[in-house]
C-alpha positions, 0 to 999 in steps of 0.5 A: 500500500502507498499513500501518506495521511500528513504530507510534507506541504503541511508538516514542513510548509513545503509547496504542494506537488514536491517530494513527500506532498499528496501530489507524489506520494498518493498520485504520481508514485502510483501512476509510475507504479501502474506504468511499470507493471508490464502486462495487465493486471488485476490492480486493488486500490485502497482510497478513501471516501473522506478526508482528513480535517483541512486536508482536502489536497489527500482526497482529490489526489486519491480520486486522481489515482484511482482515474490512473488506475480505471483507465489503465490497461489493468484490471482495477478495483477501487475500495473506499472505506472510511477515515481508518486509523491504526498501527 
């Protein structure tokens, strides 16, 4: 699973899209992910229904990624539980 709940434009003010930020961690690791997997696949992605308070930005790169994934070659499912937090 890859993802990140508290990027690095929150936690160190860094500007949304660099290294660490929803942007490349949710969205753009996956997407080199996908184009990596050299025939089609059946793909499961773990997304999420909501978000974290203030934190819109995890939300709309989730929805981005799983767009990547649906219209990929692959075979994709998306889940979309609700706010889960564990060890």
């Amino acid at each position: 699973m890859i993802g990140t709940l508290f990027d690095t434009a929150f936690t160190k003010g860094t500007a949304p899209g660099g290294p660490g930020t929803y942007e490349h961690v949710n969205r753009d690791i996956f997407a080199t992910i996908l184009q990596n997997i050299t025939s089609p696949k059946t793909v499961i992605y773990l997304s999420s229904n909501s978000t974290p308070p203030f934190q819109p930005r995890y939300l709309s790169t989730k929805h981005e990624a799983e767009h990547l994934l649906l219209n990929s070659q692959h075979n994709g499912y998306v889940l979309r539980p609700g706010f889960i937090y564990s060890w």
